[in-house]
C-alpha positions as CSV (number, residue, x, y, z in Angstrom):
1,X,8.4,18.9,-20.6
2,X,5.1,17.8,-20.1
3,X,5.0,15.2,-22.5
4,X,7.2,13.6,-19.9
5,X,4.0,12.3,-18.0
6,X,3.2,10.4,-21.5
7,X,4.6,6.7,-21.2
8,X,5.1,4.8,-23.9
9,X,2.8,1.8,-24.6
10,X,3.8,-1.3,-22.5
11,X,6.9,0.3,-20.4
12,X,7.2,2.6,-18.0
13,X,9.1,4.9,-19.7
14,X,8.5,7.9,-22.6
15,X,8.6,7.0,-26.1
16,X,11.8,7.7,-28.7
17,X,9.8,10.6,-29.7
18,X,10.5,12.4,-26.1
19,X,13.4,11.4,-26.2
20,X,14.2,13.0,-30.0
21,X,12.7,16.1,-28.9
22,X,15.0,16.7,-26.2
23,X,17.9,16.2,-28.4
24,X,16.3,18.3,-31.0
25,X,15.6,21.1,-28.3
26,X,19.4,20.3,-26.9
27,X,18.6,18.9,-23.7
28,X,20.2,15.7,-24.4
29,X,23.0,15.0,-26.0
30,X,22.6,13.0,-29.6
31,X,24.8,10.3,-28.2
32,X,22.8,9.5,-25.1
33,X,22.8,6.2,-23.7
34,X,19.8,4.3,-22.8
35,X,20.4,5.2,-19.1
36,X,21.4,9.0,-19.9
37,X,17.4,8.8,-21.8
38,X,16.1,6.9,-18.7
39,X,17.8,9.4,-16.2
40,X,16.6,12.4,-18.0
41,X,13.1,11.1,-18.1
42,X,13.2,10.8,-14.5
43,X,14.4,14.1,-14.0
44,X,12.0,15.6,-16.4
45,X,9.1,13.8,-14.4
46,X,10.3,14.7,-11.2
47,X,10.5,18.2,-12.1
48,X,7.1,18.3,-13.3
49,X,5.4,16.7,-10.1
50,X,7.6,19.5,-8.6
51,X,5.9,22.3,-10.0
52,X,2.6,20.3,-10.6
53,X,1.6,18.4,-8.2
54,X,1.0,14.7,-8.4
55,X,-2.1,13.7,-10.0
56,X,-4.4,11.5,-7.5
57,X,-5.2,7.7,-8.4
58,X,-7.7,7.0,-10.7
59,X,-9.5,3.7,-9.8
């Protein structure tokens, strides 16, 4: 998902909005608990720099 590279405001994690769209999609299960949602975010971003590449600094 690539709005997995998309943190949410003040954390360093994604928003509830990522996090609904994975269960709507089925990717997560409804009940998730906040480390399930922090696990799958990881995931999801690892999986992107995977395929991607990670992007450099920006100073």
């Amino acid at each position: 998902m690539l709005s997995a590279l998309v943190n949410y405001l003040g954390a360093n994690d994604a928003g509830s909005g990522f996090y609904q769209l994975a269960k709507d999609l089925r990717l997560l299960p409804m009940s998730a608990s906040a480390d399930e949602k922090f696990e799958f975010w990881i995931t999801q971003v690892k999986r992107l720099y995977e395929r991607h590449g990670a992007s450099p600094a920006v100073a």
